[in-house]
Residue, then its C-alpha position, 0 to 999 in steps of 0.5 A: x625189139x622186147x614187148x614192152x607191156x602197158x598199163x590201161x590208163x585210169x580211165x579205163x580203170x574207172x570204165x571198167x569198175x563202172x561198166x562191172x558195177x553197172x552188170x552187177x548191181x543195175x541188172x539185180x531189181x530186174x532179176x528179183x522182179x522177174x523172178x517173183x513173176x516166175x511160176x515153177x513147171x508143173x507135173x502136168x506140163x512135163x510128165x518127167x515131173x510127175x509123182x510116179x517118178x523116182x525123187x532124184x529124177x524129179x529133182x534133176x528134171x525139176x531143175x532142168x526145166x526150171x533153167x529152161x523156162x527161165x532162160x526163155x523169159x527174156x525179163x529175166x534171161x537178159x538181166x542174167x546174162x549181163x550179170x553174168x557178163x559182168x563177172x567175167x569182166x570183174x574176172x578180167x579186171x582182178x588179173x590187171x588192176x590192185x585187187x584192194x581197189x577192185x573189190x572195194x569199189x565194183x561193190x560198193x558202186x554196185x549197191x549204188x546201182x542197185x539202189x538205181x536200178x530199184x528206182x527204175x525198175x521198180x518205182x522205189x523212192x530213194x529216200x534222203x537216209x539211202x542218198x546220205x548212205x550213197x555219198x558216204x559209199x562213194x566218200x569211201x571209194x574216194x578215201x581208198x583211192x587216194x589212200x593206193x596214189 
């Protein structure tokens, strides 16, 4: 008997859309806020650092210590991660679903996201102008879905 392939019913499709634009645009304030509370390593904490070294060492060790003192902030490395996550599922999603519907909507839902996610993270009042730019955002998505049935 032949494999017959399946296709995801569209609630799996609008989960996934969700669950890419929540990675992307949810996890974004909390970046950018651990992120401006971050201080760089310093030639007195990491001799590799010190002005005697060659430029091109410094630099390489400069960037290696970065990467590992903000992967050891868990205010900043857990929001990377399902960030990143979040594209390897965008990556995943691109192979299955209508690419002219994929892109468009994990975007735009990830900006509305994002504007949640300022509000949580950093208290930032959503004003009436941003929620009238939301409902346009998903009026679009609405009218790129109807336009693909």
């Amino acid at each position: 008997m032949a494999d017959v392939e399946q296709t995801p019913s569209p609630f799996n499709y609008i989960l996934s859309f969700l669950l890419v634009a929540l990675c992307w645009g949810f996890t974004t304030p909390f970046i950018r806020k651990a992120a401006i509370n971050y201080t760089a390593p310093s030639p007195a904490t990491h001799p590799s650092l010190s002005p005697s070294k060659p430029w091109l060492s410094r630099k390489i060790a400069l960037a290696f210590w970065t990467l590992v003192s903000l992967l050891s902030k868990p205010s900043y490395a857990i929001p990377l991660v399902a960030n990143l996550t979040g594209s390897i599922w965008f990556f995943l999603l691109v192979g299955q679903a209508e690419l002219s519907l994929t892109v468009p909507i994990t975007n735009s839902l990830a900006f509305l996201f994002t504007v949640l996610g300022e509000w949580f993270a950093e208290g930032k009042v959503i004003t009436r102008d941003t929620w009238l730019g939301m409902t346009f955002v998903c009026g679009g998505i609405a009218l790129c879905v109807v336009s693909k049935s």
